[in-house]
Structures are given as C-alpha cells and as structure tokens.
KOLTOR-445088 format. One record per residue: x, y, z of N, C-alpha, C in turn; residue in one letter. Coordinates in nm, 2 decimals. Layout:
   neast  nnorth     nup  caeast  canorth    caup   ceast  cnorth     cup  r
       X       Y       Z       X        Y       Z       X       Y       Z  A
...
***
This chain:
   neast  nnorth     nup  caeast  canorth    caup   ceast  cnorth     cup  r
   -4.66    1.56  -18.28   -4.70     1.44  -18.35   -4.66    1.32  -18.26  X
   -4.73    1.20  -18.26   -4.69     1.12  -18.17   -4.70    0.96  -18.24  X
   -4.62    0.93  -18.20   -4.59     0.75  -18.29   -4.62    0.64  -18.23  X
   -4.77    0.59  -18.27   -4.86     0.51  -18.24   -4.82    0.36  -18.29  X
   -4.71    0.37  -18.39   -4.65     0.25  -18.46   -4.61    0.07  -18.34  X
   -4.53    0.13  -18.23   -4.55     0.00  -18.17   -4.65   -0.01  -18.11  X
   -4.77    0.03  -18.06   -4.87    -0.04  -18.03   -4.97   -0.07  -18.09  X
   -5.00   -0.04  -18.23   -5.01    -0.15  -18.32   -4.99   -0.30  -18.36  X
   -4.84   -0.26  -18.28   -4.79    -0.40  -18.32   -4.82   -0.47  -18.20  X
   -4.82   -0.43  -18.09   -4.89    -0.52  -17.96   -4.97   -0.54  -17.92  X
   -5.06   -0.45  -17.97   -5.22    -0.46  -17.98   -5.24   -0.57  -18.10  X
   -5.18   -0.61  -18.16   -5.22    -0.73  -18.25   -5.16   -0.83  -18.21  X
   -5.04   -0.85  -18.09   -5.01    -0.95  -18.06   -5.12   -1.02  -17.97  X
   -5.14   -0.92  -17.87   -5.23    -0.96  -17.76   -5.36   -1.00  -17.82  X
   -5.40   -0.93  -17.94   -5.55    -0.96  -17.95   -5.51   -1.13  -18.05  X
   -5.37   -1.19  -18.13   -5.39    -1.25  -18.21   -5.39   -1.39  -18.05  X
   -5.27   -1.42  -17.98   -5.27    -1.44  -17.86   -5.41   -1.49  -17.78  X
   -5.51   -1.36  -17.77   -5.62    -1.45  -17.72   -5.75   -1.51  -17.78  X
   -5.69   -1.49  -17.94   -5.80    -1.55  -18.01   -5.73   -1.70  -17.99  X
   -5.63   -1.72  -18.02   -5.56    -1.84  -18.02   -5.58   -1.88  -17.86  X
   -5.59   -1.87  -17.76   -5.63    -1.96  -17.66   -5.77   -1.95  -17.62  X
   -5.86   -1.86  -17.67   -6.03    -1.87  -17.68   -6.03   -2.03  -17.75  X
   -5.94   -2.04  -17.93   -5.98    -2.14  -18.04   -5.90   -2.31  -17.91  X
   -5.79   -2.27  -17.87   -5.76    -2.35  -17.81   -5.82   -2.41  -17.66  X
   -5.87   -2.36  -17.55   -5.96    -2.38  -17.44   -6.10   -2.47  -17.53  X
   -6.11   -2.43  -17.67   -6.25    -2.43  -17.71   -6.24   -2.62  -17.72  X
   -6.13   -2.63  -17.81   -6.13    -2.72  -17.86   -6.06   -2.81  -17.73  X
   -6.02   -2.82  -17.65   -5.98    -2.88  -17.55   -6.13   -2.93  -17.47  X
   -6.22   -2.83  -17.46   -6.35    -2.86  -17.39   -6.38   -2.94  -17.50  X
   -6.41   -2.92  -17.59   -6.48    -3.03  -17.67   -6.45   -3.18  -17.70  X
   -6.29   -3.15  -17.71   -6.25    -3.29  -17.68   -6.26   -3.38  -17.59  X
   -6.23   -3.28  -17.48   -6.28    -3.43  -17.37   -6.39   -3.44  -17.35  X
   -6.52   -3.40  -17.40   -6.66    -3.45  -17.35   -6.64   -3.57  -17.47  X
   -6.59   -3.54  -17.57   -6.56    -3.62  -17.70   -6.53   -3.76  -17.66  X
   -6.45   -3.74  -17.57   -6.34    -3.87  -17.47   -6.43   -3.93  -17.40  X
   -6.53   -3.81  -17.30   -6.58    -3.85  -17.16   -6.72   -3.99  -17.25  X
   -6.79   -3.92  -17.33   -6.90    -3.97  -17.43   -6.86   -4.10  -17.48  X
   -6.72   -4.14  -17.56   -6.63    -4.27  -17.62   -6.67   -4.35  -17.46  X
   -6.58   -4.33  -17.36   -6.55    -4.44  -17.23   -6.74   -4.46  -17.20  X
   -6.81   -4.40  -17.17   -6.93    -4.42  -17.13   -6.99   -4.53  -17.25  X
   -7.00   -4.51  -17.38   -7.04    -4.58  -17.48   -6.98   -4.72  -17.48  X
   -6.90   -4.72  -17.41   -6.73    -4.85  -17.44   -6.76   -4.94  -17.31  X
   -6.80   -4.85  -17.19   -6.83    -4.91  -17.04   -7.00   -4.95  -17.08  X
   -7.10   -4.89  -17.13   -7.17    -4.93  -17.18   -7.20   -5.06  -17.26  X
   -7.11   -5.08  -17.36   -7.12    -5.20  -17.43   -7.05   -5.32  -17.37  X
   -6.95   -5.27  -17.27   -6.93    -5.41  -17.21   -7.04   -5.46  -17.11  X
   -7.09   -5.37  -17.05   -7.20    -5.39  -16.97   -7.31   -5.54  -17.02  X
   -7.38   -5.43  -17.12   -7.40    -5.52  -17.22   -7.41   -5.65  -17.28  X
   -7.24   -5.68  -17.28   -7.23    -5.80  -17.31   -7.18   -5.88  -17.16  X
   -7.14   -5.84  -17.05   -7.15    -5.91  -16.92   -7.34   -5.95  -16.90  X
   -7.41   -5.85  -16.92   -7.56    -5.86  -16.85   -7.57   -6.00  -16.95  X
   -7.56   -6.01  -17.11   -7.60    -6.11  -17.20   -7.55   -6.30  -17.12  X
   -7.41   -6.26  -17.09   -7.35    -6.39  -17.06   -7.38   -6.45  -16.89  X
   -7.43   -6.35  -16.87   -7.49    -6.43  -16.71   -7.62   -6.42  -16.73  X
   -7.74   -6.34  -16.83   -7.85    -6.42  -16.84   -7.84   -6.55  -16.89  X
   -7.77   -6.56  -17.00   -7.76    -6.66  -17.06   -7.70   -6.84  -16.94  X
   -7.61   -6.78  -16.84   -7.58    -6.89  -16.72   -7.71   -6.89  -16.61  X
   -7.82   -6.76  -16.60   -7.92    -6.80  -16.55   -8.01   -6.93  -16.63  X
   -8.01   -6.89  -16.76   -8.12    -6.98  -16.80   -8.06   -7.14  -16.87  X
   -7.94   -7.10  -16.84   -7.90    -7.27  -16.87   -7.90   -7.30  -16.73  X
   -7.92   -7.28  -16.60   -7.96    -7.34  -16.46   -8.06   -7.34  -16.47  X
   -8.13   -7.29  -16.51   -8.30    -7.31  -16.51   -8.33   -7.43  -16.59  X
   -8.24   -7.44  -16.72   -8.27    -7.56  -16.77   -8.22   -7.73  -16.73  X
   -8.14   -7.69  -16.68   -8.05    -7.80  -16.54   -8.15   -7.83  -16.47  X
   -8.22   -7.74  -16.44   -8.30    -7.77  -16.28   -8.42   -7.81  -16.33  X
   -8.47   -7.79  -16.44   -8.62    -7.84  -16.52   -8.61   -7.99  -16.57  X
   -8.47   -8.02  -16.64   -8.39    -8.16  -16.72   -8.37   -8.26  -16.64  X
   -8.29   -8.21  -16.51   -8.19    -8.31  -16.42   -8.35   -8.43  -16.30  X
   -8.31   -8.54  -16.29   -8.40    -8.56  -16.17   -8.32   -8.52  -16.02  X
   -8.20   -8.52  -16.03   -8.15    -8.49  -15.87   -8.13   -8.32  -15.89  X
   -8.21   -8.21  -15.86   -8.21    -8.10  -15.91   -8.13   -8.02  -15.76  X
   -8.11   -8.04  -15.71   -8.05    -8.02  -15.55   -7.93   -7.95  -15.53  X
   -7.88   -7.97  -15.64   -7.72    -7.90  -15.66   -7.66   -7.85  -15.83  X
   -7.78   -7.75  -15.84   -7.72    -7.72  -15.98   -7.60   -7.54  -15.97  X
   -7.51   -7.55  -16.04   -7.43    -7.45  -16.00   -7.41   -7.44  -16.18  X
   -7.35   -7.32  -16.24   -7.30    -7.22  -16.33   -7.22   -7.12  -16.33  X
   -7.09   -7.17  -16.32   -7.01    -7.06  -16.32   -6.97   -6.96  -16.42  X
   -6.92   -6.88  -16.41   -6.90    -6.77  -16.52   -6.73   -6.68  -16.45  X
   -6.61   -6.68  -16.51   -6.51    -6.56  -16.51   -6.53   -6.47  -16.59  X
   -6.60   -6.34  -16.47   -6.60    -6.21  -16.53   -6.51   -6.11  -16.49  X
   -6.48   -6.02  -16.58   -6.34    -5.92  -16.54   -6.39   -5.89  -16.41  X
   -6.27   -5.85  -16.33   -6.31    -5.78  -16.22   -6.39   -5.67  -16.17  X
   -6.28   -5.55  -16.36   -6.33    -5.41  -16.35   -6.40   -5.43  -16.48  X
   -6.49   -5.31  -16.49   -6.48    -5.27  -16.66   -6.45   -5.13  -16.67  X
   -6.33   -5.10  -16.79   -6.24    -4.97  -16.79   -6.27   -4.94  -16.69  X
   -6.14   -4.98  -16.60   -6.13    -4.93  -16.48   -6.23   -4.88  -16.34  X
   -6.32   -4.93  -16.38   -6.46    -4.91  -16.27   -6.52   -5.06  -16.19  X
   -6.50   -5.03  -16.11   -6.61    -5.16  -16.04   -6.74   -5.16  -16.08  X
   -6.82   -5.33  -16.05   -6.97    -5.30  -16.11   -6.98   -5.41  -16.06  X
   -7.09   -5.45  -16.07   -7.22    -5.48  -15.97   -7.31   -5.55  -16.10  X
   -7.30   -5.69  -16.02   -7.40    -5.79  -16.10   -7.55   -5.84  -16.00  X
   -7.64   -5.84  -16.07   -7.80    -5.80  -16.00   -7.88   -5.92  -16.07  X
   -7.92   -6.03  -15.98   -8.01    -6.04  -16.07   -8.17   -6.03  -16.01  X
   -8.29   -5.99  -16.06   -8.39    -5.94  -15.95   -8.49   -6.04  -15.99  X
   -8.59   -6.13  -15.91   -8.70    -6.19  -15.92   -8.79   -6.12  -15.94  X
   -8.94   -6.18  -15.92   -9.08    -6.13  -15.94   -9.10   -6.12  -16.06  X
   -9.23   -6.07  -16.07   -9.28    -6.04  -16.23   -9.21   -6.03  -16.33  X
   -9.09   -5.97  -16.30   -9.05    -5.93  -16.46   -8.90   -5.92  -16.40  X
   -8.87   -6.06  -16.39   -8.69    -6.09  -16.35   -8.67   -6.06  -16.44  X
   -8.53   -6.01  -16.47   -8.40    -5.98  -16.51   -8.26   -5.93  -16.45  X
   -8.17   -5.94  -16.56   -8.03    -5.90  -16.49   -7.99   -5.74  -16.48  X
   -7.99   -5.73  -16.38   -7.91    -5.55  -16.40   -7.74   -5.55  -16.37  X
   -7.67   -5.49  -16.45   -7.53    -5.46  -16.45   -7.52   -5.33  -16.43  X
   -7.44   -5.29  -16.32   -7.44    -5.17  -16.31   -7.32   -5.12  -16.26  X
   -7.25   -5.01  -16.31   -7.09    -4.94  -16.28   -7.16   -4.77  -16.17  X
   -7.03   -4.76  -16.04   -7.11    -4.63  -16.04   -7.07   -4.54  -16.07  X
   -6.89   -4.58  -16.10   -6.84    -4.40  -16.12   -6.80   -4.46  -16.28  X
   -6.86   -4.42  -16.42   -6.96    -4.33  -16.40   -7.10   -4.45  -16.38  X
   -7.21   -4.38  -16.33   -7.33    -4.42  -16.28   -7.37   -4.49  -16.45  X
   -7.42   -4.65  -16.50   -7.39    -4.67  -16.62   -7.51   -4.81  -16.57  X
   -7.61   -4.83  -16.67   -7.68    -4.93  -16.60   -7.75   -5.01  -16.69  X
   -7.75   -5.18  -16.72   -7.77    -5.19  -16.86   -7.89   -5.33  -16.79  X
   -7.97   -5.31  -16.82   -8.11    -5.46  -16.79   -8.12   -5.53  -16.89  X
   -8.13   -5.67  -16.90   -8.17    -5.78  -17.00   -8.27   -5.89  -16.87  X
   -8.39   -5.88  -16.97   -8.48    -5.95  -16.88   -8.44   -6.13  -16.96  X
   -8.50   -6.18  -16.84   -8.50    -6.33  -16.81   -8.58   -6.39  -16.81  X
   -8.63   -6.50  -16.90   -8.77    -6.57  -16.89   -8.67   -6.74  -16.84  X
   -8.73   -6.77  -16.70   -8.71    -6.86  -16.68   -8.87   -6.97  -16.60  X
   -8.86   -7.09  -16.60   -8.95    -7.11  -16.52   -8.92   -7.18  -16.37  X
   -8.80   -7.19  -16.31   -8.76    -7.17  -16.20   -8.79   -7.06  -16.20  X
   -8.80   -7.04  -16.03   -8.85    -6.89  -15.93   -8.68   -6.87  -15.94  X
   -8.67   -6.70  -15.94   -8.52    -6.62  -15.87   -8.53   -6.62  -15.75  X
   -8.45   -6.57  -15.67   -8.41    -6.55  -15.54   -8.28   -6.35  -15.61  X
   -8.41   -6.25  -15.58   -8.30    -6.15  -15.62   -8.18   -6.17  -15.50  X
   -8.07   -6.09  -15.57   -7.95    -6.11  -15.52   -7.86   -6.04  -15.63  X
   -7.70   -6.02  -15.57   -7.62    -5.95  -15.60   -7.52   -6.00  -15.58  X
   -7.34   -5.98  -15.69   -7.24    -5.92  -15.65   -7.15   -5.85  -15.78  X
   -7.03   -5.86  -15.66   -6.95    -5.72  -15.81   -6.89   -5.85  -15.85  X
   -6.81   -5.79  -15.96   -6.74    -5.86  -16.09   -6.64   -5.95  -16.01  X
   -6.62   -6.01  -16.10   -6.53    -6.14  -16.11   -6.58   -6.27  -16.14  X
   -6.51   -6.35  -16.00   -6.59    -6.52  -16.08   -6.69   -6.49  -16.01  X
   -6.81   -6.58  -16.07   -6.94    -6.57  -16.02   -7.05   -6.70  -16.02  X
   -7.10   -6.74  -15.97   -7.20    -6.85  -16.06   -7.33   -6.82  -16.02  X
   -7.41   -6.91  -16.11   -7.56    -6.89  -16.07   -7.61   -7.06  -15.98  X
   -7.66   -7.02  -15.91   -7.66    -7.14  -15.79   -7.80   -7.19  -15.74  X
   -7.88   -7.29  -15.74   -8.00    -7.36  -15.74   -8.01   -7.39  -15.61  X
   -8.04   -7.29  -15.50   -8.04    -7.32  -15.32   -8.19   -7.39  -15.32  X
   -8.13   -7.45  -15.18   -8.23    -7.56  -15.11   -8.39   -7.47  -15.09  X
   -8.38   -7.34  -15.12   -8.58    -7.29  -15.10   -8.59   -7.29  -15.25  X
   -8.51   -7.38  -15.37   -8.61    -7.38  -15.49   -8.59   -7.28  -15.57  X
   -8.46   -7.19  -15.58   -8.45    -7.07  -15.61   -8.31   -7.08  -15.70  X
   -8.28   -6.97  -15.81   -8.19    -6.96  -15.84   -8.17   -6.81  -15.79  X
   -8.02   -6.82  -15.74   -7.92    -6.72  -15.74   -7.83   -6.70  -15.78  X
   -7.79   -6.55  -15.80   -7.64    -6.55  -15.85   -7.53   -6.50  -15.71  X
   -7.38   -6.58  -15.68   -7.30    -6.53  -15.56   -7.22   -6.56  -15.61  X
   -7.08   -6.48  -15.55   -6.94    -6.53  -15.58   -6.87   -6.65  -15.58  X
   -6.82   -6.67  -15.63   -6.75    -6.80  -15.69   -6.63   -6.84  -15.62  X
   -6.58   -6.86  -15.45   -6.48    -6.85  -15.41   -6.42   -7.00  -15.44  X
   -6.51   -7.11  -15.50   -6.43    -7.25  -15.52   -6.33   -7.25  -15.57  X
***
C-alpha cells in the first residue's frame, strides 16, 4: 500500500500558488494599460487646452494688426509650461489653406489641431513649450517663436 496523502497536499499548494500569480500577473497587466490609457487622456487634454490658448493669441494679433494703424510691431505673449506630465512638446502653427495650430508631445506620440480663421497671412513656424509669443514680422506675417525678452 502506498501513502499518496502528502502529495495531495502539495499538489494543491502548487496548483493554488499558480492560480494566484496567473489572477495576479493578470491584473497587474491590466492595470497599467489602465494607467498607460489615464496619462495619454490627461497629456491629451492638456494639449488641448495649450493648442486653445495660443489660437486664441494668434487671433487676437490678427486683430491687433487689422485695428492698429502702426501695424509693424504687433507681439502676444503667452507662459506655457515647459513640460506636459513630464514630456516635452512642440508648438506649430502652419499657414495656407487651412491654418491651424498643431501641439504635439513625442514620447508618448500625442497630437491635438485647432484650426485658425484669421485674415492676416501665417508664416508656418514652430517651438517647444514655454514662454512664447505670436509675432507680426516685417513680410506681413504672423508667427509664433520663443519669448527670450
């Protein structure tokens, strides 16, 4: 006769053991996409509201420069964060047909457009975060550059 009694009992340890780190690996993966999904939605909506407040300094220079008679030096500044959660980004704003602003983060790659009706011409142009203004140069153009004043 032979006594099968302790491996019973080990055989249910091991099998209880790797149910419990199958349920636990499971829910760890789930979580962090859970996490990854939250920061992308959050870097998203700041985006968002950065792209809104520098259209909004594009087209109050456009209205400077349509209002004013000495139109030769119109400038708009704006302090924007440097980062958003932790990422660098990139302020855009593009001419032709169908100007608007692009904000864009790359790690993660995150990219949010708000078009622009102005009737000053753009001059596309770029930079990353921080201070910034939007600037009315001598060829008749608005652009946006950094703000070192």
């Amino acid at each position: 006769m032979t006594d099968e009694r302790g491996v019973s009992t080990t055989l249910n340890y091991v099998l209880g053991l790797s149910i419990a780190l199958i349920l636990i690996t499971g829910l760890l993966v789930a979580g962090g996409s859970f996490v990854e999904t939250q920061r992308d939605q959050s870097i998203e909506t700041e985006l968002a509201v950065l792209a809104e407040q520098v259209s909004s300094d594009v087209m109050m220079a456009d209205r400077l420069v349509e209002t004013t008679s000495d139109n030769e030096s119109v400038r708009v500044g704006r302090d924007l964060p440097p980062r958003v959660a932790g990422s660098s980004y990139e302020v855009k704003i593009e001419g032709g047909s169908d100007p608007q602003v692009v904000v864009r983060t790359t790690g993660p790659e995150i990219t949010v457009e708000v078009p622009l009706k102005t009737s000053t011409p753009i001059e596309s142009s770029s930079v990353s975060g921080g201070t910034i203004a939007v600037n009315y140069t001598a060829s008749d153009r608005l652009t946006v550059e950094d703000d070192q004043q």
